[in-house]
N, C-alpha and C positions, 0 to 999 in steps of 0.2 A: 363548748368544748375548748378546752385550750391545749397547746403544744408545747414542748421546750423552746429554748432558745434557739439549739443549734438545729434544729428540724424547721424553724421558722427561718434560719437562714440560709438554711438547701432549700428550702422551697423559695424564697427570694432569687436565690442563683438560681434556678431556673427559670426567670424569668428577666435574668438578665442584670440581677441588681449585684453591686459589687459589695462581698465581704471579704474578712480577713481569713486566711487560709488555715485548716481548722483540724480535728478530730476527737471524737466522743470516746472517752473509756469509762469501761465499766470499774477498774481495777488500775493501782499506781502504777503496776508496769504496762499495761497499756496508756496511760496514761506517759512515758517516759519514750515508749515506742514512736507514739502518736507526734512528742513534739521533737521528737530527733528526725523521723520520716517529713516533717514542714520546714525544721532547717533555721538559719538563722543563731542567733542568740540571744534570746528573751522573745518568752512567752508571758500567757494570761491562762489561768488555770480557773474555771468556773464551778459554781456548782450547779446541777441543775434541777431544778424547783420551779413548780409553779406559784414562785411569790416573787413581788420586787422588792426594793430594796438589800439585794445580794449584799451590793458593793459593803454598806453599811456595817452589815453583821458579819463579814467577813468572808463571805461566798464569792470575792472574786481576787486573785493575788496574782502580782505581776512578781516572774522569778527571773533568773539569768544564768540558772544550767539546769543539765537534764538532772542531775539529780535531787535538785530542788524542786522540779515538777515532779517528779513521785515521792517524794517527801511532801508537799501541799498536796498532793492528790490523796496521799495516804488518810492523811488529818481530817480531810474533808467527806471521805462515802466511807457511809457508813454513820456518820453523826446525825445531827438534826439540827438544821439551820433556824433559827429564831430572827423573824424580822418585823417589820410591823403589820404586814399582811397575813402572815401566820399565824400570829395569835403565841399567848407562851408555849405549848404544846409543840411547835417546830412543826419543818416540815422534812423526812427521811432525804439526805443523798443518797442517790444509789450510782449516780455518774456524773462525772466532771467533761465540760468542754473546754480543750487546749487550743487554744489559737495563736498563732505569729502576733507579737505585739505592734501596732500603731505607734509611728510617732505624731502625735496628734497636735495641732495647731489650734481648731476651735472646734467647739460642741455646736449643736442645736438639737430641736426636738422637730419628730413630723412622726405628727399621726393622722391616721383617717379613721373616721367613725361616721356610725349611724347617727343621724341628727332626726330625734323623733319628730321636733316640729314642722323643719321643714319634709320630712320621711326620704330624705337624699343621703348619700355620703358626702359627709365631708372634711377638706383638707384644715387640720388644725396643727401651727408651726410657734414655733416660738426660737428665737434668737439663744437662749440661756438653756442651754440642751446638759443633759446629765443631772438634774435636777429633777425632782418631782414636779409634773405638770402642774399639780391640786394647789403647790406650794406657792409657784410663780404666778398662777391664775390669780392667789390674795396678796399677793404682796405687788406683785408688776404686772397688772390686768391689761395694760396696753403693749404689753408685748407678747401678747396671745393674739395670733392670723388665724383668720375663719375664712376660710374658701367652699360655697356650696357647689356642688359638681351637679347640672342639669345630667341623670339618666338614658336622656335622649342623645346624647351628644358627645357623655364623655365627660372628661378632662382633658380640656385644651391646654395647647402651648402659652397661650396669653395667661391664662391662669397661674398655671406653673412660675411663669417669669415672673408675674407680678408678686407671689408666696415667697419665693426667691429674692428678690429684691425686699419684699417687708421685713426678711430675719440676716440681710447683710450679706449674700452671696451676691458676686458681680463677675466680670470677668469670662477666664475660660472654664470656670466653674458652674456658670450661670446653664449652660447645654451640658454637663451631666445635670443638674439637678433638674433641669427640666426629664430629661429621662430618668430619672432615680424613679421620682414622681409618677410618671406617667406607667412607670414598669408595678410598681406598689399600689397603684389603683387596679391596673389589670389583675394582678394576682389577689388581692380582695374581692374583687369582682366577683372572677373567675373561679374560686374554690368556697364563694357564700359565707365569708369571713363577717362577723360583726366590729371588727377592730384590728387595726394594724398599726402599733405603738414602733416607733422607729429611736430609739434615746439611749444612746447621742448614734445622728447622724454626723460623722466627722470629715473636716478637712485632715487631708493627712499626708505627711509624705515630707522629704524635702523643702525648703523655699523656693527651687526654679522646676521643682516639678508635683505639684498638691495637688490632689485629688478629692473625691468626697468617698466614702465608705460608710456603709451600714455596720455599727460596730453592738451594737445590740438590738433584738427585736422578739416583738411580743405578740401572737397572733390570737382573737378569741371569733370560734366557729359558730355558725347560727345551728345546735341540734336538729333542728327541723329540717335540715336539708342534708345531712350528711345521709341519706338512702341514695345519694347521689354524688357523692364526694371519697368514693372507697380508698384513693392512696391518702384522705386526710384523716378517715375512720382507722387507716391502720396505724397513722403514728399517735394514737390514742395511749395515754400513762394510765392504766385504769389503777394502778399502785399510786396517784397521786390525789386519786379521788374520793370522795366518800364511797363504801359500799353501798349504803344502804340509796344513796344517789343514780349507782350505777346500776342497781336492781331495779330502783323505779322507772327509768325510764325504758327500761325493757319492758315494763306491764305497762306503757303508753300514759305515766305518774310524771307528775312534775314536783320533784321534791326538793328541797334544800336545809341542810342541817344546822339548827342553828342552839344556841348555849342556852335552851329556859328550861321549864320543866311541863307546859300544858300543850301535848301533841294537838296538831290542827289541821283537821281534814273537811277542804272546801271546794267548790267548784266555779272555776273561775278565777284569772289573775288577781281580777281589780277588785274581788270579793274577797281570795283568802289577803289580798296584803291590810286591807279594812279589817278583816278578824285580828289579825294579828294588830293594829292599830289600838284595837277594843279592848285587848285584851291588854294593852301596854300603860292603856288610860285608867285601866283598874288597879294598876299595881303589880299588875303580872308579867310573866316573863313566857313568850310562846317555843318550844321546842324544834319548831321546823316550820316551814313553810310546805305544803302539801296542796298540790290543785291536782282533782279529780279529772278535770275536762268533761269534755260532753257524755255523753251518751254511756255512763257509770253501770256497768252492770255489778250484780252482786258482789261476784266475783273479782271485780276491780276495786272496790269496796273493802270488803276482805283483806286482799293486799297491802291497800293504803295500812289497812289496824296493822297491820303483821309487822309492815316498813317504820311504821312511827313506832311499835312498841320494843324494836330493835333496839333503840334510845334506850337505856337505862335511867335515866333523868326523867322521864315521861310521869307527872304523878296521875293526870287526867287527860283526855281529850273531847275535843271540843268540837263536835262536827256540825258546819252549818252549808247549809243547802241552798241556794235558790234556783229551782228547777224550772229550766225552762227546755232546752232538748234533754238534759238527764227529766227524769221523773221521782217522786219523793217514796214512790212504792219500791220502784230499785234502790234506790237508799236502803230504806227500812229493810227490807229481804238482806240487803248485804249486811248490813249492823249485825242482826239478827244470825247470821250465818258468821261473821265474823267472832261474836261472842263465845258460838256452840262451839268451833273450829277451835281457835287458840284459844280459850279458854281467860276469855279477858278479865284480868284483876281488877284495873283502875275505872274512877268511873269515867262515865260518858254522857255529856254534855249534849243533847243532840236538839239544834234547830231548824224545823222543816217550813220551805215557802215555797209557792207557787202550784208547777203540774201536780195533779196527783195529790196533792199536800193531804186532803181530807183521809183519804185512804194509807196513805203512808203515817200517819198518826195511828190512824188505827189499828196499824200493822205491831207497832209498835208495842203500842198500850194492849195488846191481846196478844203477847207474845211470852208471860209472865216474864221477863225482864227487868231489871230495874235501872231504867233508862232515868235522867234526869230531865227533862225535856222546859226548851225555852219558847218564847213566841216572840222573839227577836233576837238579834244581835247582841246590841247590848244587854240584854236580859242575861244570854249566853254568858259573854264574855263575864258578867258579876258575878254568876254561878260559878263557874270555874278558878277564878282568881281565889275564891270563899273558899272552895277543896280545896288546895292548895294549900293554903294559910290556915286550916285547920277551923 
């Protein structure tokens, strides 16, 4: 789950991390309110979307009167920001964030992430902040800091200073950054975050008096734990998500939507990204990602057909099994019930292995249906690519 910007940076302030003094409108005159109520003279007017590369495509402008902030505010909600994580299709404003302008002196980058190998978080910083991480990672790989944080202990002060010192802070700057750091770990921690992108972390301020400031931030939540995280489930955009995303996971579905045309319904991570793999070696384009998880009853089964057939692009689906706590009988019953229910058009591709398999074949095959059925993966994925392509 991810948040906006300026909801990542109240929750930051709460925990103590400094940002620039701010407020959300949904509309140009609140937007004109918001930066008369913070004061000063020159503002930043944002858009807010769950994509980066704002600045790029125009989603972030630095003004110097109020009536220039609801003049950019106005041009901004209500369009559709186009950047490269969108896709051409955009993604809706529906509110800008105003904030007092920085005068800024230097960038950098700090983020914390899950690191699956060693399975810790960790501190990843880099000197050249304001820049795409992915970018500076290929072209200036030695100026990417890797800090793993042991679990049992935290994020110490020594680590801090040493992450610090690798991207150029010294000074009186060196004891904020160590606390910046130490506040952005706890609040990761603390709320079951999988990501906390900090870019740019900036120095800012005068020459005899500079500080460091969190001047944008990106937080992405581990789903599985938000049954425990209620003030972060509330600041939930369900307007910025897919629907048919956000139904799945209420029927306890793992879905994600993606541009092909052959819906694919599997159980297990490391199995449906292999289908979709199969099906990419054939020439085909797979429609979604869809993991069933354990214990599939019909009825969850059902669902999954409902949620993929929401797709309009959908020409077939490809369902492959390998049952090991689900069973290939609860498959087959759901197919079978999914069919009668919504009345499925496209065909259906369906490979069954493991529990049950015998009986779930035959559930199938005595069901008068006209299933397509494979005795592998790759079998699967060649069948479906061939509907497809006529």
């Amino acid at each position: 789950m991810n948040i906006h910007e300026y909801q990542a940076k109240e929750l930051l302030q709460s925990f103590g991390v400094p940002v620039p003094v701010g407020g959300v409108a949904f509309n140009p005159t609140q937007a004109r309110q918001a930066a008369e109520e913070i004061g000063g003279s020159r503002w930043v007017v944002k858009a807010q979307v769950h994509a980066g590369g704002r600045g790029k495509a125009g989603g972030v402008k630095v003004v110097d009167s109020l009536d220039e902030v609801k003049k950019v505010a106005d041009a901004m909600i209500g369009t559709r920001l186009v950047t490269h994580q969108t896709g051409p299709e955009g993604s809706l404003v529906q509110r800008v964030w105003v904030e007092q302008a920085s005068q800024i002196r230097k960038e950098f980058y700090l983020g914390f992430v899950i690191d699956r190998a060693t399975q810790r978080i960790t501190v990843i910083a880099s000197s050249e902040g304001g820049m795409d991480i992915e970018e500076v990672a290929k072209v200036s790989p030695e100026k990417i800091i890797k800090e793993v944080i042991d679990p049992a202990i935290g994020l110490r002060d020594f680590q801090c200073r040493k992450v610090a010192t690798a991207i150029g802070l010294k000074g009186k700057l060196m004891p904020q950054a160590v606390k910046i750091m130490k506040a952005i770990y706890r609040c990761m921690r603390d709320k079951d975050a999988l990501q906390a992108e900090i870019n740019p972390l900036a120095v800012v301020g005068p020459e005899d008096d500079q500080k460091l400031m969190v001047l944008d931030a990106k937080f992405n939540f581990d789903d599985n734990a938000l049954y425990r995280q209620r003030a972060v489930t509330e600041m939930r955009d369900l307007a910025e998500e897919d629907p048919k995303e956000v139904e799945a996971t209420g029927h306890g579905l793992n879905y994600i939507a993606l541009d092909g045309n052959i819906g694919c319904i599997v159980n297990g991570a490391g199995l449906a990204m292999a289908s979709l793999d199969a099906i990419t070696l054939h020439g085909g384009a797979p429609a979604n990602f869809l993991d069933v998880g354990g214990g599939a009853s019909p009825e969850k089964v059902t669902n999954a057909c409902r949620i993929v057939l929401e797709d309009p692009n959908v020409k077939c689906i490809l369902v492959n099994i390998f049952a090991g706590i689900n069973r290939c009988d609860w498959i087959a019953k759901g197919l079978i019930q999914a069919c009668t229910s919504l009345q499925i058009k496209v065909p259906l591709i369906v490979r069954l292995a493991g529990t049950n398999v015998e009986e779930g074949r035959k559930i199938l095959a005595e069901s008068g249906l006209s299933f397509i059925t494979a005795e592998n993966l790759d079998a699967a994925a060649a069948k479906a690519v061939a509907i497809v392509k006529g």
